[in-house]
N, C-alpha and C positions, 0 to 999 in steps of 0.2 A: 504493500500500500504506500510505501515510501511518507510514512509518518513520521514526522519531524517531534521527539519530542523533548516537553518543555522542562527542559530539569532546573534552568534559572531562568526566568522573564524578563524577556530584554527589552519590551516594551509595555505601554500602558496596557496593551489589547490584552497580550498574554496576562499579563499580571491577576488582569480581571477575569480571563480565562481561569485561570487556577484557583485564584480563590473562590470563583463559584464555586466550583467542583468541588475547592474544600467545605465551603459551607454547605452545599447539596447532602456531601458525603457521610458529614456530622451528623445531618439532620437525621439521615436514613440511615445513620446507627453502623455504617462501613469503615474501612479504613482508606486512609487515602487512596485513589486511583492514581498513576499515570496519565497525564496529560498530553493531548500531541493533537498536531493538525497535519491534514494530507491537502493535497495541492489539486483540488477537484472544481469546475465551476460549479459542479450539479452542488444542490444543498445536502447534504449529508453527514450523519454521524454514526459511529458503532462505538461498541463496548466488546470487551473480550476478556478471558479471564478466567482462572480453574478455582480460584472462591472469592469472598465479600473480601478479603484483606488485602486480596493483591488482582488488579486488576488495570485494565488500562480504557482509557474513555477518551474516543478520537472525533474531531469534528472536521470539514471540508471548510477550503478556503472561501465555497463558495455561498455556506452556510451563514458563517461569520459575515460576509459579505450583502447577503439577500433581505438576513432579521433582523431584526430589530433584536436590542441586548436580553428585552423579556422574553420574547421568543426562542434567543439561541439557548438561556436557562432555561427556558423548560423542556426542548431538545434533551438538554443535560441533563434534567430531571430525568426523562425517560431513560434514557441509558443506565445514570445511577441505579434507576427503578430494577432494570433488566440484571445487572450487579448485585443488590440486595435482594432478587427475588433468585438467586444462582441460579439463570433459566441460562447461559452458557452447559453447564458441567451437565445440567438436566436433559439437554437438548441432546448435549454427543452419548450418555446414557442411555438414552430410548431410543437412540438410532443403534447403540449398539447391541441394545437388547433385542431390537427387532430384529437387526440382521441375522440374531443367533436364532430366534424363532422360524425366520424363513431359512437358515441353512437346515435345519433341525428334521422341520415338516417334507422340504424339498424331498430330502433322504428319504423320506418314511414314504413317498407317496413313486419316489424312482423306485424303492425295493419291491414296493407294490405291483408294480404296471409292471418290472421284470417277471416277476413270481407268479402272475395272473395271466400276461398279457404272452410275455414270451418263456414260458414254462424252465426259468431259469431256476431250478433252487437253492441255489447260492444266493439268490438275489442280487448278483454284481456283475451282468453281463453287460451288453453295450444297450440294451434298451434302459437298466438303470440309470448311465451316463446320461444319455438321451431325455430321460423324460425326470432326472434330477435338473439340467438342464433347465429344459422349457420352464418345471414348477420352481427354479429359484427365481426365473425372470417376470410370469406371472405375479406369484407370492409378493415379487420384488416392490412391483407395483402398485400393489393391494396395500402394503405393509406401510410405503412411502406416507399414504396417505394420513396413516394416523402421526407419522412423523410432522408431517407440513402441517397437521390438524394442529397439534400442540402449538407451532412454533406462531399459527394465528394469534389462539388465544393468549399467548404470553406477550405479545405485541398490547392488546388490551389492559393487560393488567401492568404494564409499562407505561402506556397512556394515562393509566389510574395513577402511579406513580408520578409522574411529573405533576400532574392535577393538583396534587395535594400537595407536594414540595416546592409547589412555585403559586401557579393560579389554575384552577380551568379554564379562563379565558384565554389567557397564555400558552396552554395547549392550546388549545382551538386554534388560536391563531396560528399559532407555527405548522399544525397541520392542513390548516387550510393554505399556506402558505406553499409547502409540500405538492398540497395537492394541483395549484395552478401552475407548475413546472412538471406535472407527471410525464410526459413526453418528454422530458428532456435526459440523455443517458447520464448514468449514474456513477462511470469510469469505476465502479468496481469490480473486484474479481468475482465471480461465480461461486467461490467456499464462502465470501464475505458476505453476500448480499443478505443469506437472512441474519446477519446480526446490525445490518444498516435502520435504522430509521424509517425508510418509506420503502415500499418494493412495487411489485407489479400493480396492477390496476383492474383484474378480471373479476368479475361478476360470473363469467359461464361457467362451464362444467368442468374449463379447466384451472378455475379457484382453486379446485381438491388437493393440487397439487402449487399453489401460489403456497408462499413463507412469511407472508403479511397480507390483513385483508385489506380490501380496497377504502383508500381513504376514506370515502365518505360515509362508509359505515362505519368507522374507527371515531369521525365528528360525531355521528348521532348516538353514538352510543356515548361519545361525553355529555354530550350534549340534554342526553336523556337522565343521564346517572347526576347532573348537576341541576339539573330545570328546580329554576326557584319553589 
């Protein structure tokens, strides 16, 4: 990502950078994060990190650049929020779990189709390979979905996070902010994107598989959860 980061503040920008973070950090009961900015126009932020004590919380140049200072906080909020909710460590958990589920089943359904299908009883001839094969990449797919499932609703409950660390209007704003550049590319790499801030934009079928839901249900549902 080529993150620059901020180990002394050489200017006013950083300086405020950091101490948000520290004050965010405080607030949400974490230990300081790593500060750092990457060199993006699109607006963007991630966080990343294997617990609440040590983690690092990065924002785009182009971020800084677009918000407003209460908007680029509660950005921050959300990150933090993602950090003291350890939805990092959670996320590679359940992908790893899953994965051992579909290796597991795969097995069980190849030994199958050998021993039924091609009267192998070893169960480990070439129809085994074969149709472990097909059902890891099936399975594959299936399994994905409860992955991407989590990584939605942990995105909400990050938006809740900023909400109350900063303002919900201040979310709002920053995600409506988001959402009037959605077309614009996000120069991140493909392993980052679900721990960025904003992602795809679908509503269709193939949401199942989106790593963030589409902004404007991410607004209504603050929107709904703060309504006076």
């Amino acid at each position: 990502m080529g993150v620059h980061i901020i180990d002394r503040p050489s200017n006013a920008d950083e300086q405020w950078l950091v101490s948000t973070v520290k004050e965010l950090a405080d607030k949400a009961g974490i230990g300081m994060p790593e500060v750092g900015v990457f060199g993006s126009p699109a607006a963007n932020a991630f966080a990343t990190g294997w617990n609440r004590n040590n983690a690092l919380v990065a924002v785009s140049t182009g971020l800084l650049n677009k918000m407003s200072r209460e908007e680029v906080k509660a950005v921050l909020g959300h990150e933090i929020g993602h950090v003291a909710n350890g939805d990092m460590i959670t996320l590679a958990l359940i992908q790893g779990v899953v994965n051992a589920f579909v290796m597991f089943f795969a097995r069980i359904i190849g030994s199958f189709v050998d021993r039924a299908i091609f009267k192998n009883e070893n169960g480990h001839g070439i129809g085994f390979y074969v149709a472990t094969f097909f059902a890891e990449m099936v399975l594959g797919v299936l399994a994905s979905t409860i992955v991407f499932w989590f990584s939605r609703r942990r995105e909400y409950r990050a938006d809740i996070a900023g909400a109350e660390l900063v303002s919900p209007a201040a979310m709002v704003s920053a995600l409506a902010r988001l959402q009037a550049e959605y077309d614009q590319p996000s120069d991140m790499p493909d392993e980052m994107v679900a721990f960025g801030i904003s992602g795809e934009m679908k509503n269709t079928l193939a949401g199942l598989f989106m790593t963030h839901p589409p902004l404007d249900q991410r607004i209504a549902a603050l929107k709904q959860r703060y309504a006076a």
